[in-house]
C-alpha positions in Angstrom: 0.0 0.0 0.0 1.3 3.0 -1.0 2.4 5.6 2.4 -1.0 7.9 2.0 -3.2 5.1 1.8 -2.0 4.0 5.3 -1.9 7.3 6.4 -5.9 7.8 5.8 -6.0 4.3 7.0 -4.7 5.0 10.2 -7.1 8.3 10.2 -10.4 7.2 8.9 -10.6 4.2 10.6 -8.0 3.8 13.2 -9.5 6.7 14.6 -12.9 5.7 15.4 -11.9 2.2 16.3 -9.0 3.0 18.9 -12.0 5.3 20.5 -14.5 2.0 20.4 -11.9 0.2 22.1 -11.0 2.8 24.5 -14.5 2.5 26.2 -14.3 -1.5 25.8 -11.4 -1.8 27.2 -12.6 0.1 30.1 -16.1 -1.9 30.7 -14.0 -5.1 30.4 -11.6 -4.1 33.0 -14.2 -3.7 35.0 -15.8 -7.0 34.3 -13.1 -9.5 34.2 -11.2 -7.4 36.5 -7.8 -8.5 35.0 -4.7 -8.7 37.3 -2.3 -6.0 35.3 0.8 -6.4 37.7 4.4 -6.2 36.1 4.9 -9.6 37.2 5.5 -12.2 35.9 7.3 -11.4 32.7 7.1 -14.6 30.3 5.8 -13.3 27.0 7.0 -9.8 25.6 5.3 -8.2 22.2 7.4 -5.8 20.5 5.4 -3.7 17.6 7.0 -1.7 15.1 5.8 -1.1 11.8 7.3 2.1 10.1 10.8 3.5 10.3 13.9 1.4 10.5 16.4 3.9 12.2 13.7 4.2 14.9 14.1 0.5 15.4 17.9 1.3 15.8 17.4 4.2 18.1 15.2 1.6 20.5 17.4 -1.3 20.0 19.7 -0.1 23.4 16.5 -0.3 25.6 15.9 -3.6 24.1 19.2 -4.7 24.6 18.6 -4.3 28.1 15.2 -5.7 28.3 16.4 -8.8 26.7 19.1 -9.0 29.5 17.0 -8.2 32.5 14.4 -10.6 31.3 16.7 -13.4 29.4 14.4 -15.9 29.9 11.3 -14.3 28.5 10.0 -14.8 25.4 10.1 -11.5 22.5 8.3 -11.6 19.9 8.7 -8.7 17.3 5.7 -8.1 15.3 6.5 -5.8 12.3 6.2 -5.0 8.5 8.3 -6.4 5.3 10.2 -3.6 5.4 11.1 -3.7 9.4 11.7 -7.6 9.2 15.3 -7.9 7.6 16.6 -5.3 10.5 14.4 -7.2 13.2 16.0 -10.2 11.7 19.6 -9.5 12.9 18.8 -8.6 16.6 19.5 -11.1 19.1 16.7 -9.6 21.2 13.9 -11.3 19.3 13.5 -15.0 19.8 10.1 -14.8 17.3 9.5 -12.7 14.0 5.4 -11.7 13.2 5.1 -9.9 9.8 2.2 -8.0 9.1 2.0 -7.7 5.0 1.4 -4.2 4.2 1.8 -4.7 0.6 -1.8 -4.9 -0.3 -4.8 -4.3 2.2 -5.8 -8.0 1.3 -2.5 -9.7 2.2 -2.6 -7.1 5.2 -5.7 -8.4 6.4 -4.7 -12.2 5.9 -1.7 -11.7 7.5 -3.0 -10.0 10.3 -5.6 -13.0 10.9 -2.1 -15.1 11.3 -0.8 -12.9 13.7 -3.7 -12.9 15.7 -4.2 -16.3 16.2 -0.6 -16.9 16.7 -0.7 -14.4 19.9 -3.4 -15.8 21.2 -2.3 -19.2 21.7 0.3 -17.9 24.1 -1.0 -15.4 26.5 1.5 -12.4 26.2 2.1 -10.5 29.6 3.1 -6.9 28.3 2.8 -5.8 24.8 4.8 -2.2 24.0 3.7 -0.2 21.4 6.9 1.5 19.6 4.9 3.5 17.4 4.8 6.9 18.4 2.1 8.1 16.0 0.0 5.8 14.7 -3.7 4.9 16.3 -4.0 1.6 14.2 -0.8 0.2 15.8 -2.7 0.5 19.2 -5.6 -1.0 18.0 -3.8 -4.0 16.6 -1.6 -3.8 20.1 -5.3 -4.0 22.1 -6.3 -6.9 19.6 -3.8 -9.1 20.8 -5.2 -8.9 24.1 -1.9 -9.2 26.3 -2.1 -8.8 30.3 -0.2 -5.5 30.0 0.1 -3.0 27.1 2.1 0.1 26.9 2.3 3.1 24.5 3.3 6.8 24.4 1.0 9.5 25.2 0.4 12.4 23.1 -2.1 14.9 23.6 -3.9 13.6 20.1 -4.1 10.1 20.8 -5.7 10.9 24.1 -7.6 7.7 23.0 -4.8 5.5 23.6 -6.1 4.8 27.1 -7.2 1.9 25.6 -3.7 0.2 26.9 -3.4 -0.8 30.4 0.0 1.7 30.5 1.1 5.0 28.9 4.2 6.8 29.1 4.8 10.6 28.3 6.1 11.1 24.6 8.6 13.7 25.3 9.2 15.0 21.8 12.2 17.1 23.0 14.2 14.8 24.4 16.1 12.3 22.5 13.8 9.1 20.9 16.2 7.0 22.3 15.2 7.9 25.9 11.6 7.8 25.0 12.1 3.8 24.3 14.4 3.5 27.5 11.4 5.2 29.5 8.4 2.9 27.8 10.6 -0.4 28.5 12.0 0.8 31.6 8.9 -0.2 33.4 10.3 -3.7 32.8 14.2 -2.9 34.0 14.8 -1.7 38.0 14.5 1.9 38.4 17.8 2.8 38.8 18.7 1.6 35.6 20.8 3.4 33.2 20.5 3.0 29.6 23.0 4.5 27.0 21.7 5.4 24.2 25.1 4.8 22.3 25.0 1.1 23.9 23.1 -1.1 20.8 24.9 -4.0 22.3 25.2 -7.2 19.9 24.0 -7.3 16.3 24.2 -10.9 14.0 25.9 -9.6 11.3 29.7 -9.1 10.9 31.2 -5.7 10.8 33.9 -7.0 8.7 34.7 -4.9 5.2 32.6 -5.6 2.0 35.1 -7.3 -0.3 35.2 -5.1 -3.1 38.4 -3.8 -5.4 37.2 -0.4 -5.5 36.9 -0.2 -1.5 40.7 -0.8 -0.9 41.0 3.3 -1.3 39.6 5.0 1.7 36.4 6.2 1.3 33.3 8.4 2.2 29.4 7.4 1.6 27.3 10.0 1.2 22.9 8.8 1.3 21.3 11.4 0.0 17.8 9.4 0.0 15.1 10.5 2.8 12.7 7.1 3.1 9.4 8.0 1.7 7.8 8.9 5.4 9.0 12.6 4.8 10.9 13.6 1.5 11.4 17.1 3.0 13.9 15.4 4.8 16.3 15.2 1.7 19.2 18.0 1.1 19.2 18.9 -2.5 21.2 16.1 -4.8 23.4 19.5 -6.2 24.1 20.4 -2.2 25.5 16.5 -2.4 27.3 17.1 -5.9 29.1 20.1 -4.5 30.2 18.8 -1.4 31.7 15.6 -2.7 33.6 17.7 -5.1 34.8 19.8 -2.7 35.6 16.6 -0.6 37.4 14.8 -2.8 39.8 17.5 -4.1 40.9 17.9 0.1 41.6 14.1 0.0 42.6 12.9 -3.2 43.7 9.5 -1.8 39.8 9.3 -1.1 36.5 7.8 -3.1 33.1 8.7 -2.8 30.7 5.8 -2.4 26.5 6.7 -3.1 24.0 4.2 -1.5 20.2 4.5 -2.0 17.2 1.6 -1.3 15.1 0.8 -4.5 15.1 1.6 -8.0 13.3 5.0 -7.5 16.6 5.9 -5.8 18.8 4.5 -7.8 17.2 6.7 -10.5 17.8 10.0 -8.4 21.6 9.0 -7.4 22.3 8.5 -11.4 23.0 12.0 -12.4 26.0 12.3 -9.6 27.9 8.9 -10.7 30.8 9.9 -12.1 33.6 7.0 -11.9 36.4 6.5 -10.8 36.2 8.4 -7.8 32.3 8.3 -7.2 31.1 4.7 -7.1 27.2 4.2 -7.0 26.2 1.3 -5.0 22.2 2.3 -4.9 19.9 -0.5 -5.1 22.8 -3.1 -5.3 23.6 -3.5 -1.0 20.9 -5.9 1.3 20.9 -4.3 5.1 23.7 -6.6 5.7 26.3 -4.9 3.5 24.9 -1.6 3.7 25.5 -1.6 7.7 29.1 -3.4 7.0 29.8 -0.3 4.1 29.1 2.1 6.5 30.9 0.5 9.7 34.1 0.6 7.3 33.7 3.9 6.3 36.2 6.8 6.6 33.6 9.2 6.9 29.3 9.4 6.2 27.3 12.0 5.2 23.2 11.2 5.4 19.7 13.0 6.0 18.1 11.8 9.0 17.2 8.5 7.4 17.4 4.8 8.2 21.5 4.5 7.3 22.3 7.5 9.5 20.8 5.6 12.4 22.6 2.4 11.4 25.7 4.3 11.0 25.3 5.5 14.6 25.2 1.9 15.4 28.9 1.7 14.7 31.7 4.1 15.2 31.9 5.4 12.6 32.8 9.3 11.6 29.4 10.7 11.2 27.5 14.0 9.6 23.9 13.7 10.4 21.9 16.7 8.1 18.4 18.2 9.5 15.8 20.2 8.3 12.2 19.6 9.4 13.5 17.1 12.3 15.4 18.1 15.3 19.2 16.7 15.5 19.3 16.4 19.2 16.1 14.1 19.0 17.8 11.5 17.1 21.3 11.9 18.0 22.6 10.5 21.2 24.1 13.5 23.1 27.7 13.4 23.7 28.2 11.2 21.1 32.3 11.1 19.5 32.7 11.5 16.1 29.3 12.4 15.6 28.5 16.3 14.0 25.3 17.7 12.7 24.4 20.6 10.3 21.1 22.3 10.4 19.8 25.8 9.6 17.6 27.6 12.0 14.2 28.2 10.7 10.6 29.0 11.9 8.5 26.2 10.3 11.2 23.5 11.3 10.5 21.2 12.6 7.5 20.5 10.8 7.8 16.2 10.8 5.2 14.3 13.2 3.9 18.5 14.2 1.7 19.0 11.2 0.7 16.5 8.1 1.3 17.7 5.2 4.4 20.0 5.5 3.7 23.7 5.7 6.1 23.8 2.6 4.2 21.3 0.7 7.7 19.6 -0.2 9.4 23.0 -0.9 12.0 22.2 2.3 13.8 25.7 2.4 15.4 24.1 5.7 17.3 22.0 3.6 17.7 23.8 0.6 19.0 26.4 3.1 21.7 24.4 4.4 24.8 25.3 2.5 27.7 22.3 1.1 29.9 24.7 2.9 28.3 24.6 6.3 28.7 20.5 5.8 32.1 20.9 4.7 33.1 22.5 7.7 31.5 19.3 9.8 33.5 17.2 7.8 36.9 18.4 7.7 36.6 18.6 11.7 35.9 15.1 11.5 38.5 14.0 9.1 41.0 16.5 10.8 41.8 18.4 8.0 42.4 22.1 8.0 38.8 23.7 6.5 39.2 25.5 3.1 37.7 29.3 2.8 34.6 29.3 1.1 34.6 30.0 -3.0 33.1 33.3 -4.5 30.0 31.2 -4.6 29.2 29.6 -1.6 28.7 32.9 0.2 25.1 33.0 -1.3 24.7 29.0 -1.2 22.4 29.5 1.8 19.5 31.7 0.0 17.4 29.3 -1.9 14.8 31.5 -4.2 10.7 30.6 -2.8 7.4 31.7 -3.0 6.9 29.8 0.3 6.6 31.8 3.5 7.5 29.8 6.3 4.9 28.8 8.4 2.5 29.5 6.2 -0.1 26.7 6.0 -2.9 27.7 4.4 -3.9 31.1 2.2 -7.6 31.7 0.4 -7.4 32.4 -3.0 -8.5 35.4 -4.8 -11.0 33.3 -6.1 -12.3 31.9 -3.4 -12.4 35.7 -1.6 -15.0 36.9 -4.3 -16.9 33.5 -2.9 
């Protein structure tokens, strides 16, 4: 299904049926009056059906659930596209998929799930979905002892769970995980958000000729949950030009998921310095390019979270998401680059984008100001800007930021 079609999915009728359940849940409480202590903990649900690098940012808190709990039973339930990350995570002893590909395979393979949850009675199911109302439906449907969400002030209806933890947008997601699973860990438990602990693929280097050079990947894809995420492809084309001439011992290496991608990373191939390895890598070898890497550049994106998963020399570029809520604070060899401007951040605040996908807080950010994050990294001395990158920053708009709705002429004379 294509990412609007869930979208009014989760609107049009996860709203109305997270609201039924709400009072359900409530008149059933009452009636089967349903012991809803932590203990014991035998059967954990994990949910997570949209964004990859979120799954990253919570694998630490999972980490440390799995070795508070280690003889509990996980269960990750999750999407086609979550599934190969859930895959290499030790945490999980059990994969559920829930086929999102067609509303008909979505509803067959949601009958599976079903019935497969409720053979074994789950003690605590936590909702990792920040957003979404049908996630907590589907949560409520597979009628564990104990089930935990975030609050947000418009999903007030989520009080259909048994437990509901503040969703602190400010803070890093990271912490928000810690604090939903941390009802599971001793209270003075410290998680670091920097701590993914084991993963079951190898770090070692992808064996490759051209990789024997050092070299830097650049992703300059954004996921289809928010395109305004992506920094212009000529931002990209400048910077890795600039790049390269400071380090001529040095190869730029492109990555991208899909064909759609590999279409848009095309035009900046240009061998034999800049090798374009879009479409061609599974999450195995994209995670093992990146641990290897000299240096990444990447909008805030799935392999910017999987690069933070590593240490590896890392560039992180925001527009209408906040750096400091998906990078770990205090992190080494970590740097961001972001322009300051009023309608950022938009993301998860209001659907669509007040630009309507014309992300002056990316087009904004100059190669220059990312140049300057990089050579810190790499520990070379930074260049002065060209004659031209002085005026990089102003990108020519109609939009006015913040700006979200304007009658027409037409519709004045109405």
């Amino acid at each position: 299904m294509r990412l609007s079609t869930k979208r009014a999915l989760d609107f049009y009728v996860g709203r109305p049926l997270l609201a039924l359940m709400q009072g359900a849940a409530r008149v059933l409480g009452a009636v089967l009056r349903r012991d809803h202590g932590d203990l014991p903990v035998r059967s954990i649900l994990i949910v997570k059906f949209q964004g990859i690098g979120s799954l990253v940012l919570a694998k630490p808190a999972l980490a440390a659930l799995r070795r508070e709990h280690p003889d509990a039973r996980i269960i990750f339930w999750g999407t086609p596209a979550m599934v190969p990350l859930a895959e290499q995570m030790p945490e999980f002893d059990e994969l559920l998929v829930l086929d999102d590909r067609s509303l008909a395979r979505a509803v067959a393979s949601l009958a599976r799930s079903l019935v497969r949850l409720w053979r074994a009675p789950l003690d605590w199911a936590f909702d990792l979905e920040a957003y979404s109302r049908l996630s907590s439906v589907l949560v409520t449907f597979s009628l564990a002892r104990n089930r935990s969400g975030f609050a947000l002030e418009q999903l007030r209806s989520r009080r259909a769970h048994t437990h509901l933890v503040y969703f602190n947008r400010y803070r890093h997601l990271g912490e928000a995980y810690a604090r939903l699973v941390g009802q599971l860990l001793p209270r003075e438990t410290v998680i670091d958000a920097s701590a993914h602990g084991e993963w079951k693929f190898p770090l070692t280097p992808l064996a490759l000729p051209a990789l024997s050079a050092p070299y830097f990947v650049f992703n300059i894809h954004a996921g289809d949950l928010a395109l305004e995420r992506r920094w212009p492809r000529q931002h990209f084309q400048a910077l890795i030009a600039r790049l390269l001439a400071l380090r001529p011992d040095a190869i730029a290496v492109l990555i991208g998921h899909g064909t759609s991608e590999r279409a848009y990373t095309a035009p900046l191939a240009d061998p034999p310095r800049i090798l374009d390895l879009s479409g061609q890598l599974s999450l195995t070898e994209t995670v093992r390019l990146l641990a290897n890497a000299d240096l990444v550049v990447s909008n805030d994106t799935a392999p910017l979270h999987l690069a933070l998963s590593t240490s590896v020399k890392l560039v992180g570029l925001f527009g209408p998401t906040r750096a400091e809520t998906y990078l770990p604070p205090g992190r080494p060899n970590v740097q961001h680059a972001q322009e300051s401007l009023y309608c950022a951040p938009c993301v998860h605040h209001w659907e669509p984008s007040p630009c309507h996908g014309d992300n002056q807080c990316m087009k904004r950010l100059s190669p220059y100001t990312v140049l300057t994050r990089c050579c810190t990294l790499l520990g070379i001395p930074v260049p002065p800007p060209s004659a031209d990158e002085g005026s990089e920053a102003i990108a020519p708009s109609s939009y006015y930021p913040g700006l979200v709705y304007r009658r027409s002429e037409r519709q004045g004379q109405e």
